[in-house]
C-alpha positions as a printed Julia matrix, in Angstrom:
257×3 Matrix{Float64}:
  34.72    0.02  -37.95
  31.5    -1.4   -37.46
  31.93   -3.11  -34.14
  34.34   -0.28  -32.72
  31.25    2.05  -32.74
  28.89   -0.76  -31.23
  31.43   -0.97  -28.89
  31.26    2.54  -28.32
  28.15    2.65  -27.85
  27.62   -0.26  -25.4
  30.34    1.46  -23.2
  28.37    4.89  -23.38
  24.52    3.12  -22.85
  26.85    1.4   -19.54
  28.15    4.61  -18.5
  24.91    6.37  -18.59
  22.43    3.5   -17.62
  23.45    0.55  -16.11
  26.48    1.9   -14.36
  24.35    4.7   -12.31
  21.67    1.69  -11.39
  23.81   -0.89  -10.24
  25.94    1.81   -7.95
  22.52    2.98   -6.77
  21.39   -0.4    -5.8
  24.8    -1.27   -3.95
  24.87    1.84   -2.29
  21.2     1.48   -1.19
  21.9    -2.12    0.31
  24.77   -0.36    1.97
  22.59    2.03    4.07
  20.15   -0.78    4.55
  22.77   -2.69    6.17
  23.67   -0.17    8.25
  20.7     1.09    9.2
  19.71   -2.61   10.45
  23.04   -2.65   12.57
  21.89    0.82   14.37
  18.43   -0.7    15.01
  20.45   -3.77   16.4
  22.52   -1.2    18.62
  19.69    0.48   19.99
  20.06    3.33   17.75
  16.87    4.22   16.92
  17.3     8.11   15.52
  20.27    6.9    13.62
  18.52    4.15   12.12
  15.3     6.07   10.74
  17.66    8.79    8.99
  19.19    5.78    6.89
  16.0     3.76    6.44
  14.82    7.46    5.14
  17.92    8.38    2.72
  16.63    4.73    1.25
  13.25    6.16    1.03
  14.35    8.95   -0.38
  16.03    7.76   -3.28
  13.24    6.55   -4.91
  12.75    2.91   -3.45
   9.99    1.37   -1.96
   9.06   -2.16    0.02
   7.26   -3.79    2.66
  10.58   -4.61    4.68
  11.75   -1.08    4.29
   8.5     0.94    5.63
   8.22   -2.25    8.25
  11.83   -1.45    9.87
  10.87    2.41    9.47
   7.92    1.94   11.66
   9.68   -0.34   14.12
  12.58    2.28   14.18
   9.57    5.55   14.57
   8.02    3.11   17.71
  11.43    2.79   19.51
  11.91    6.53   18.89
   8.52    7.22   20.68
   6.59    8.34   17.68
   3.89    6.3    17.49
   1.62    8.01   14.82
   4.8     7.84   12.5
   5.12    4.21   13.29
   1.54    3.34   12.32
   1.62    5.69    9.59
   4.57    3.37    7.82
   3.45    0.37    8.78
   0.56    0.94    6.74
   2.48    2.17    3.74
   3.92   -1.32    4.5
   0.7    -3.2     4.27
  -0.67   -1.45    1.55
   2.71   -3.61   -0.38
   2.09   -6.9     1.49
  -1.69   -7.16    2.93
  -1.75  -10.33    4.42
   1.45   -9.99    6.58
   0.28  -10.87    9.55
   3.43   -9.09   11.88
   2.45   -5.72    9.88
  -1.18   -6.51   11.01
  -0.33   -7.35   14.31
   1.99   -3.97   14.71
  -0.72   -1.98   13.39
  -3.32   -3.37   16.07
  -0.36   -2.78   18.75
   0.21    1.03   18.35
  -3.28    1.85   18.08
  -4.0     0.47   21.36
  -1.98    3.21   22.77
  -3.98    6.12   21.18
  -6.55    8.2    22.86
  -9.34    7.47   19.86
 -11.08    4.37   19.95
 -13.84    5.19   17.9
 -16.39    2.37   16.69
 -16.27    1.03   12.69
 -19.39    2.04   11.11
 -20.89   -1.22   10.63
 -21.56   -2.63    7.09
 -23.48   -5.79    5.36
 -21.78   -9.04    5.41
 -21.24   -9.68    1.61
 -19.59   -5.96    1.86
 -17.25   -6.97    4.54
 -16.47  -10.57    2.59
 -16.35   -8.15   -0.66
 -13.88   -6.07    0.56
 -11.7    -8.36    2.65
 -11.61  -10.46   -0.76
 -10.3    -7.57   -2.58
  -7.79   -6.38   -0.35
  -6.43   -9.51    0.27
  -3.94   -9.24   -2.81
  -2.42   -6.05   -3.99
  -3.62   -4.85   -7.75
  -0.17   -6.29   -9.02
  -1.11   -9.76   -7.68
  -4.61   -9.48   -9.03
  -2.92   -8.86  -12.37
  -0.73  -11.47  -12.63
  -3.47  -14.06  -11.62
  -5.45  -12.53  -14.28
  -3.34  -13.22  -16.92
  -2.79  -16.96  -15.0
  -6.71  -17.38  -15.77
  -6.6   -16.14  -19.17
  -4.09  -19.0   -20.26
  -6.32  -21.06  -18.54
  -9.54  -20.41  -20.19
  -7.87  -20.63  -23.54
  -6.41  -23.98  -22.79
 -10.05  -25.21  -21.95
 -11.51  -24.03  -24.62
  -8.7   -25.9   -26.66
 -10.0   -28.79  -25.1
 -13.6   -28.0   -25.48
 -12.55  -27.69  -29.48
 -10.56  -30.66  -30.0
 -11.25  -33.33  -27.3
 -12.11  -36.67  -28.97
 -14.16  -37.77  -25.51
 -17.56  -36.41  -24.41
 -16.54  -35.98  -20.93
 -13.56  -34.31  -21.49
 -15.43  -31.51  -23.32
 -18.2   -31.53  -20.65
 -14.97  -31.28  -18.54
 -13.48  -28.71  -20.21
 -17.27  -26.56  -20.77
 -17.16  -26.92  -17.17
 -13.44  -25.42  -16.34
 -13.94  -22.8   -19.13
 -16.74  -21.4   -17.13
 -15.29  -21.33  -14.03
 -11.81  -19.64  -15.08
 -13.84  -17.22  -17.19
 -15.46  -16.6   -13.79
 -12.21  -16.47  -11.92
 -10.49  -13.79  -14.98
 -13.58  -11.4   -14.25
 -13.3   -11.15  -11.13
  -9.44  -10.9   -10.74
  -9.54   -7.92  -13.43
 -12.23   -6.72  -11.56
 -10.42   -6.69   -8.23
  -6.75   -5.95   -9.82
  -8.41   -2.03  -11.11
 -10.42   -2.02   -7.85
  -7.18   -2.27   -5.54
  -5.14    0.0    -8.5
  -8.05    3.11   -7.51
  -8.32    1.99   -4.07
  -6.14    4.6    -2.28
  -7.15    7.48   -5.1
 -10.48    7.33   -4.9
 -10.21    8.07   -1.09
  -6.86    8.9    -0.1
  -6.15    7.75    3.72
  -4.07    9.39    6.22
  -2.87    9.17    9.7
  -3.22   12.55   11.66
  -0.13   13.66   13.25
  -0.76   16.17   16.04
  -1.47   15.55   19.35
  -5.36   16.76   19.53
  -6.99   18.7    16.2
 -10.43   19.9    16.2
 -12.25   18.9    13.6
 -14.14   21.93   11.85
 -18.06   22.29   10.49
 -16.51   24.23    7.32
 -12.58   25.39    6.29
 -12.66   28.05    7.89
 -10.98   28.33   11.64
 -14.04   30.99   12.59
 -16.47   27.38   12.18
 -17.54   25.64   14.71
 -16.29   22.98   16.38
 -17.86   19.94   15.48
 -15.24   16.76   17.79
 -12.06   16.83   18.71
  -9.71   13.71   17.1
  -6.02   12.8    18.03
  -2.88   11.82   16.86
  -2.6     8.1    15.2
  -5.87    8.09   14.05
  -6.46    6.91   10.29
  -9.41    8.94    8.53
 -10.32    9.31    4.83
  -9.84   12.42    3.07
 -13.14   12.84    1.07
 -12.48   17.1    -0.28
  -9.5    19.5    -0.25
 -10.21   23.11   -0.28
  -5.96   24.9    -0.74
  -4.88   23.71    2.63
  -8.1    22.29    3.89
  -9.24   18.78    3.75
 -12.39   17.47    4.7
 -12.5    13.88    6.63
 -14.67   11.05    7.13
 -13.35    9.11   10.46
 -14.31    5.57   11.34
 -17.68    6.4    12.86
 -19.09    7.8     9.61
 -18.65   11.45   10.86
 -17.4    14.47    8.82
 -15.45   17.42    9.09
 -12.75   19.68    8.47
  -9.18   20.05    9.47
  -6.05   21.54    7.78
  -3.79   19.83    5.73
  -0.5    20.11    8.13
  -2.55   17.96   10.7
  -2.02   14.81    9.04
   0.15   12.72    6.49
  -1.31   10.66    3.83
  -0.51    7.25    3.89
């Protein structure tokens, strides 16, 4: 009696869990097969409406938003195509074609506005930072953590003076190395809320002293260009573009990445 209701309810957890998620999954490499053979036939509208239905139901990766943004470029929708490329890069950011598509595109867009410079150790900082996502960070935290313990293991119960000078030595250093990985794993988990980016969408949007469309105009950006959106005011937002300038435009102008 016992097993036939474990049985039973095995066959209903199946039914209701693992049943829906492995259809899901072989359905969803279905469409991404497909979509792939319309990019390979020059299909380009064809292929974005699949790669999308994949978006849409729920998943997520650097190949997918990569193939979306190759699919957008052939369509002749540039801003799209830079706008999932970096979705892409915010998943993998050291792959160097998503880097090297990104710097593509925005040569054809009418903005090339300078960086507002910064300090070195703020460049080196940041490009140390972003150079793993806050999942990778994690995991080498926890790599560090075993590590530390294990030295001080051997700072405890090494028979041999150097070892434990060794080991004082390696403790240090991974102790180091665990700070600074937690450090940069929350850092790259806040990144994009702290200062949501986005890539505007329309052609040419004037950029506003105040949210109001009676304000004054204050420079005129275009479409592909990624700002930061420092306020929101119902469908306002204010900006910061590359520059350091600031400003306001309305929401429907641009799509956060």
């Amino acid at each position: 009696m016992n097993n036939r209701i474990f049985l039973y309810f095995f066959l209903l957890f199946y039914f209701l869990m693992i049943l829906p998620t492995t259809l899901s999954a072989v359905n969803n490499e279905e469409l991404m097969k497909q979509a792939n053979e319309a990019y390979q036939a020059k299909k380009y509208n064809e292929a974005v409406n699949l790669y999308l239905q994949i978006v849409n139901n729920g998943n997520e990766g650097a190949v997918l938003y990569y193939n979306l943004g190759n699919a957008y470029y052939k369509c002749k929708e540039p801003a799209k195509a830079v706008l999932w490329y970096e979705r892409a890069l915010r998943l993998s950011p050291n792959n160097e074609d998503i880097q090297h598509n990104i710097a593509f595109v925005n040569q054809s867009f009418v903005d090339k506005i300078d960086v507002l410079p910064s300090l070195f150790l703020v460049r080196w900082w940041n490009s140390l930072s972003h150079s793993q996502t806050s999942r990778n960070w994690a995991i080498l935290s926890i790599v560090f953590s075993f590590l530390f313990f294990a030295s001080l293991i051997g700072i405890l119960f090494s028979q041999k003076k150097w070892l434990r000078s060794l080991s004082l030595l390696l403790s240090f250093i991974f102790l180091f190395t665990l700070i600074l990985s937690i450090i940069f794993a929350n850092r790259e988990k806040n990144r994009w809320n702290d200062v949501p980016e986005a890539i505007v969408m329309q052609s040419v949007v004037s950029v506003k002293s105040s949210p109001d469309n009676s304000s004054n105009d204050l420079f005129v950006i275009h479409e592909g260009l990624k700002i930061k959106v420092t306020d929101r005011l119902q469908d306002w937002i204010e900006i910061k573009i590359p520059s350091g300038e600031r400003g306001w435009i309305q929401v429907k102008n641009i799509e956060i990445i």
